[in-house]
N, C-alpha and C positions, 0 to 999 in steps of 0.2 A: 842125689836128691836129698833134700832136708827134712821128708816125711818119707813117714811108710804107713800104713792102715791098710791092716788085717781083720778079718775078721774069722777068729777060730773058737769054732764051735759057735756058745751063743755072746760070748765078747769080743769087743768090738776092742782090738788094740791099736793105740796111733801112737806112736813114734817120731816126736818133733826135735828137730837137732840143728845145728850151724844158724840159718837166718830163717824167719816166716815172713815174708811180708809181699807186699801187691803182686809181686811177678809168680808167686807160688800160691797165692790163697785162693785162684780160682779153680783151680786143680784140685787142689785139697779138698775144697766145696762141694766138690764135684763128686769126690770117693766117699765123702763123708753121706751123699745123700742117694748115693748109689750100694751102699753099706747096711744103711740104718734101714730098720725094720722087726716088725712084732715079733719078732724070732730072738733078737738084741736083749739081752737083760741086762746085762752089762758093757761100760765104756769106760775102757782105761786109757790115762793120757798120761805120756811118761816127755816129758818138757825141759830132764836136767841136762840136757844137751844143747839146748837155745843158746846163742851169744849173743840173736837181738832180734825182736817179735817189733810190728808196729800196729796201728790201729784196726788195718785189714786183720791181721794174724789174732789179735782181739778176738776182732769181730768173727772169724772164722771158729775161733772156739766158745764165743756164745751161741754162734748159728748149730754148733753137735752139742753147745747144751739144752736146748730148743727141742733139737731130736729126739735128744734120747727122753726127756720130759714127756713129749707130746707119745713119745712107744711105750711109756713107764718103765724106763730102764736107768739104770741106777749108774751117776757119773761118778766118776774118781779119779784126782789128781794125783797118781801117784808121786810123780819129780818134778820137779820142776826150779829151773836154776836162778840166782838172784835177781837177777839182768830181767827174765823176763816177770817175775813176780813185781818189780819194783813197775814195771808197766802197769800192768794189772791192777795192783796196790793203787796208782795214783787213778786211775780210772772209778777207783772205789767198787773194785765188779771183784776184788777176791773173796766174800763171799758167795757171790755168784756162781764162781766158778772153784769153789772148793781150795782154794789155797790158803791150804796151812803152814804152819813152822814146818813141821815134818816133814811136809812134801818139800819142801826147799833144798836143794843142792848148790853146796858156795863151790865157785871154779875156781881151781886152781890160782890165776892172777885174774882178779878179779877188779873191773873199775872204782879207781877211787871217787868218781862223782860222774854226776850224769852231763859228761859230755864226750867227746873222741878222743880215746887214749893210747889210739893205736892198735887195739887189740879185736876191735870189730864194732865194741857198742859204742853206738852214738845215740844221744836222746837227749833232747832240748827240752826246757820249760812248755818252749811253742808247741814242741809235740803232745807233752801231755797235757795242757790246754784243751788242744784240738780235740784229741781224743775223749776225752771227761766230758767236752761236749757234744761230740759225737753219740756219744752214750748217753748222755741226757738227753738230748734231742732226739732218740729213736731214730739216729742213723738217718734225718731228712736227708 
C-alpha cells in the first residue's frame, strides 16, 4: 500500500510513499475523514517517500488540510520528496500546505526534468496546467 494513517494518541500520522494518485486517493479520503476529529491536535505528513503524486493526491492533501483547519489542529509537513514538492510548487499551494526546504528529501536518483526517465516520475507541462487550474477553479 503506498499510505498508512495512524492515528496515535492525539496525532494523526500519514505515511505517503511509491505513487498517490486516482486509484489510491479515494481510500486515503476515506481514512483521512474517518480519522480526523476534535480529539486531533496534531497532523503529521511524512511524503519523502513519494516518486510521483498527481492532482488527486494534491487534492487529497488539501482535503486533511481542510480537516485539520476546520478541528483546529495544527498541520506539519515533516518530508517530503522533490518529485512531489515540484508538484505542489507548480500548483502554487506549497504554502498552503506547509512545504519547506527543510521538509524536502532529494532521492537517491533523482529526475533530471519533468518528464519519464524511467525511474517512475512522469509529469508533463499539461499536468501541471491542469492542475494549477484545477486549484484555481476550486476543483469545478
Amino acid at each position: 500500500m503506498s499510505f498508512d494513517v495512524q492515528l496515535v494518541g492525539r496525532v494523526l500520522h500519514v505515511v505517503l510513499k511509491d505513487s498517490i494518485d486516482l486509484s489510491v486517493t479515494p481510500t486515503l479520503k476515506e481514512h483521512f475523514a474517518q480519522l480526523m476529529s476534535s480529539d486531533v491536535t496534531e497532523v503529521r505528513i511524512e511524503a519523502g517517500g513519494l516518486t510521483y503524486i498527481d492532482s488527486s493526491g494534491v487534492a487529497s492533501l488539501l482535503f486533511l488540510r481542510k480537516l485539520a483547519t476546520r478541528f483546529e489542529s495544527h498541520f506539519f509537513m515533516l518530508s517530503i520528496s522533490d518529485a512531489a514538492a515540484r508538484v505542489i510548487q507548480l500548483a502554487n499551494l506549497d504554502s498552503v500546505l506547509s512545504v519547506t526546504s527543510a521538509a524536502r528529501v532529494s532521492p537517491t536518483a533523482q529526475p533530471s526534468s519533468a518528464t519519464n526517465t524511467g525511474d517512475g516520475f512522469e509529469f508533463s507541462d499539461a499536468d501541471a496546467l491542469n492542475l494549477f487550474q484545477d486549484s484555481s477553479n476550486g476543483n469545478k
